[in-house]
DRENNU-514980 format. One record per residue: residue number from 1; residue in one letter; x, y, z of N, C-alpha, C in turn. Coordinates in pm, 1 decimal. Each point is the difference from the previous one (the first is absolute). Example, Ala and Ser with C-alpha at 12.3 -4.5 7.8 and 13.67 -1.06 7.14 Angstrom:
BEGIN
DONU   k r     n_px     n_py     n_pz    ca_px    ca_py    ca_pz     c_px     c_py     c_pz
DONU   1 A   1319.0   -569.0    780.0    -89.0    119.0      0.0     90.0    120.0      0.0
DONU   2 S    -35.0    105.0    -72.0     82.0    119.0      6.0    -77.0    109.0     73.0
***
This chain:
BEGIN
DONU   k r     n_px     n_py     n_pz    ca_px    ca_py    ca_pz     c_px     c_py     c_pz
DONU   1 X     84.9   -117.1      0.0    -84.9    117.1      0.0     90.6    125.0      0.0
DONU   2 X     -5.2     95.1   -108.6     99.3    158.5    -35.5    -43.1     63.8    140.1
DONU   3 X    101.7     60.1     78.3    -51.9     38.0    104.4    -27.4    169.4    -26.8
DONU   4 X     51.6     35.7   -114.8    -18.6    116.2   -113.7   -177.2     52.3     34.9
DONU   5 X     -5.4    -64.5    -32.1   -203.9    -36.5    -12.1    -42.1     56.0    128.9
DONU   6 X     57.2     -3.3     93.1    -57.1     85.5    137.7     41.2     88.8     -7.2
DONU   7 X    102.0     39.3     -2.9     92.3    171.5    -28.9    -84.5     92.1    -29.3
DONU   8 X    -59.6     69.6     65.8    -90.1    122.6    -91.4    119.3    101.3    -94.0
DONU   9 X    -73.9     24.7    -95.8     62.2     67.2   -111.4    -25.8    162.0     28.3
DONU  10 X    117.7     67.9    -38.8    -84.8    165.4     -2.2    -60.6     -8.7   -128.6
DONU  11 X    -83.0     91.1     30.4   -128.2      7.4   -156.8    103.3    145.2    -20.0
DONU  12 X    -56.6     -5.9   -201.7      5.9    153.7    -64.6    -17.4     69.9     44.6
DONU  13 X     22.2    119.2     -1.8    -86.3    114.0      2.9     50.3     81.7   -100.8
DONU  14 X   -144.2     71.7    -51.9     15.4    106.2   -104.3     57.4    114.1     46.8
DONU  15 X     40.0     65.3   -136.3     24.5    159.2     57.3    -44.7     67.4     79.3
DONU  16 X   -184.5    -28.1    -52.9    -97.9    132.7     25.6      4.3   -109.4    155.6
DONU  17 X      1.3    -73.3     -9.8   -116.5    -71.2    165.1    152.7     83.5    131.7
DONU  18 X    108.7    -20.5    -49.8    131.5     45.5     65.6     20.1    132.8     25.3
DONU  19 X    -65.8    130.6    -86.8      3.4    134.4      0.3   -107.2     27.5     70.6
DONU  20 X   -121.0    -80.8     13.0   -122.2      2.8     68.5     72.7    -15.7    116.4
DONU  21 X     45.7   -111.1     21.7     52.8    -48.0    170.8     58.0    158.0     41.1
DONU  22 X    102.4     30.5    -78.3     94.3    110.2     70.7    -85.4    116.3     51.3
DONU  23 X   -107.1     57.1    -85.0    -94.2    108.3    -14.1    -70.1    -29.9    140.1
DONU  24 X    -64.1   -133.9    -14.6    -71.2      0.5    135.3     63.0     61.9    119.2
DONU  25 X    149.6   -105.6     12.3     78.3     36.5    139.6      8.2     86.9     -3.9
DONU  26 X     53.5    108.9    -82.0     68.1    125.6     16.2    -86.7     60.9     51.7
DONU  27 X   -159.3      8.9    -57.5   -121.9     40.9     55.5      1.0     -7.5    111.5
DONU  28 X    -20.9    -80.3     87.9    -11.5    -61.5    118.5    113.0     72.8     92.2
DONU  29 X    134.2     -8.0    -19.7    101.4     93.2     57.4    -40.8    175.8     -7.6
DONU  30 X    -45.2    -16.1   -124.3    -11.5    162.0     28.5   -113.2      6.8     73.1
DONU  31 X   -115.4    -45.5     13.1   -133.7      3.7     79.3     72.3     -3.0    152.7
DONU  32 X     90.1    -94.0     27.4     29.2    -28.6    141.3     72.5    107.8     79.0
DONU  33 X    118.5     98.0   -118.5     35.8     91.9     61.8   -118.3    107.1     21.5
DONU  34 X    -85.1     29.4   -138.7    -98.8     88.5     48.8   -104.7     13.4    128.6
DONU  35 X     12.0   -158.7    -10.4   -112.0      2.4    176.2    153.1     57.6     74.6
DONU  36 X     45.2    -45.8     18.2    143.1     33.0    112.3      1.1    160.3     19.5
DONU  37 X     -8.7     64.0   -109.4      9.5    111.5     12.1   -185.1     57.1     14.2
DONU  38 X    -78.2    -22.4    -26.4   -107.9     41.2     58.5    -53.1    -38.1    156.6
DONU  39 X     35.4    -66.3     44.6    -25.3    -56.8    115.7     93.5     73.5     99.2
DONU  40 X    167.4    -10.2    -10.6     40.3    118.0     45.7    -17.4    140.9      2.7
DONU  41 X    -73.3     83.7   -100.0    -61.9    105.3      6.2   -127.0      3.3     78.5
DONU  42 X    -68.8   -110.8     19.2   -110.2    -12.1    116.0     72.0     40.5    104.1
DONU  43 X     65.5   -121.5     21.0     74.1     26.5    183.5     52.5    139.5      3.8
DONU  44 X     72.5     39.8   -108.1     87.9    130.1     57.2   -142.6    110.5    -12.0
DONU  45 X    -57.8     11.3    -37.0    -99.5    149.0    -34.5   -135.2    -38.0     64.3
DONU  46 X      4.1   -121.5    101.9   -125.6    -45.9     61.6    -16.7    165.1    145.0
DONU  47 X   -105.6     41.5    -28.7    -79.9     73.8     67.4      4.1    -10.3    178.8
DONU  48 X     -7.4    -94.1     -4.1    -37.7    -35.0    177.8    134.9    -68.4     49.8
DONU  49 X    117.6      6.2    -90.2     98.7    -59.0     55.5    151.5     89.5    -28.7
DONU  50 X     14.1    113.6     25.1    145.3    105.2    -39.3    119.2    -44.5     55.7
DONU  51 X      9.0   -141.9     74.6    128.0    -43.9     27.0     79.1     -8.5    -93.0
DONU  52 X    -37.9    -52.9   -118.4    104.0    -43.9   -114.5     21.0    173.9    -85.0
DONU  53 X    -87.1     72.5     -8.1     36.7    161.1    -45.8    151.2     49.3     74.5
DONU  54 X    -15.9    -20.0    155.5     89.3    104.2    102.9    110.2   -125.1     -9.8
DONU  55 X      3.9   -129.2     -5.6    171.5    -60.0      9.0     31.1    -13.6   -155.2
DONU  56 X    -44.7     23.9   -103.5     48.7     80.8   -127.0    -74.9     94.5    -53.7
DONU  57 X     75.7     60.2    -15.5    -66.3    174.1    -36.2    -26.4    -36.1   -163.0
DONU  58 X     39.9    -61.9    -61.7    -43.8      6.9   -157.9    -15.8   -166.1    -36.0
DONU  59 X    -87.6    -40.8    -86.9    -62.2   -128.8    -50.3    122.9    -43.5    -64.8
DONU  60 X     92.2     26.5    -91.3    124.1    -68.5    -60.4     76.6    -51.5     81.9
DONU  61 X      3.1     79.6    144.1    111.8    -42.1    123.1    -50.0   -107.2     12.4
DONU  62 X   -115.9    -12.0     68.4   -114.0    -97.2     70.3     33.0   -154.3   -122.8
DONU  63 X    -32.3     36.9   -115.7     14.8   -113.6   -106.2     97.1    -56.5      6.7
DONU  64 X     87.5    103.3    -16.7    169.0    -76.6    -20.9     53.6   -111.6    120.4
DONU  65 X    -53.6     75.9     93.0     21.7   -107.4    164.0    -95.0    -97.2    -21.2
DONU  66 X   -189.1    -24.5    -61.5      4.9    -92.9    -19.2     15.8    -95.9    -69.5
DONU  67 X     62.6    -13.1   -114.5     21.1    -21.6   -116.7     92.7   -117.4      8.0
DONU  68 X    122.7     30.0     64.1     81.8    -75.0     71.5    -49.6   -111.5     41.3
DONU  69 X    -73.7      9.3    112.7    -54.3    -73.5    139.7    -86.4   -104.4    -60.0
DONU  70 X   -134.5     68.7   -105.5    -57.2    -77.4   -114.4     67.6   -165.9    -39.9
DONU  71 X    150.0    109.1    -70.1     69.9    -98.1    -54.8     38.3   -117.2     21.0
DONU  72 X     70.0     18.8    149.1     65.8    -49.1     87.6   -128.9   -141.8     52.2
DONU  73 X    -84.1     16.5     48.5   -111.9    -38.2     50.3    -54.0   -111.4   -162.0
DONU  74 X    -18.4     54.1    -71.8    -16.4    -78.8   -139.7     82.1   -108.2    -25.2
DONU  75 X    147.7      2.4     16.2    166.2    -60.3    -21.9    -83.7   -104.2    110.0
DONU  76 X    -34.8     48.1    141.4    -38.9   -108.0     92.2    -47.6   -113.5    -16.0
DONU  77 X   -144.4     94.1    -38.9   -110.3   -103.2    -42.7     24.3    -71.1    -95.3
DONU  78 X     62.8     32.5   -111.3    -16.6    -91.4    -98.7    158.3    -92.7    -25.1
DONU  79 X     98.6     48.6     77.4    136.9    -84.7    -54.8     33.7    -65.9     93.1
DONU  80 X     20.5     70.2    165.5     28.1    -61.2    124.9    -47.6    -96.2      0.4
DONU  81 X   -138.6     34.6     49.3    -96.4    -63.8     85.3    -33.8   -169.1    -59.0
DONU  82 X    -13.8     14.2    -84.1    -22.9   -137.9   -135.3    117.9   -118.3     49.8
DONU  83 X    104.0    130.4    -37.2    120.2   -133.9     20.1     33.7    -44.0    171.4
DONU  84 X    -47.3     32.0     82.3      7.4    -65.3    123.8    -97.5   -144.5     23.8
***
């Protein structure tokens, strides 16, 4: 018995089905930073909460510090944490 015959094979893929794939993700990345950055403009310009206004005086400061931390926290979840 070819033990070949169990091996799953990679299938084709076309151009278009492959430029589709990329389009989607890229989509999806850019959607993910855009929530990132809308959601942080909640917290920082939220009404009933001026803590995050008075320990950075401007929204780019505020971003840039979390942006980092984001990152860092992402690297966690998805590379650390798996491989333990």
């Amino acid at each position: 018995m070819p033990l070949a015959k169990f091996i799953p094979q990679q299938k084709r893929m076309s151009t278009i089905l492959g430029g589709m794939l990329i389009l989607v993700s890229e989509t999806k990345f850019l959607f993910s930073m855009l929530n990132f950055v809308l959601v942080t403009r909640i917290q920082y310009y939220n009404p009933g909460d001026a803590y995050m206004r008075q320990l950075f005086p401007n929204y780019l400061l505020f971003l840039g510090v979390l942006a980092p931390r984001g990152t860092t926290g992402h690297d966690i979840g998805v590379y650390i944490h798996p491989a333990q």
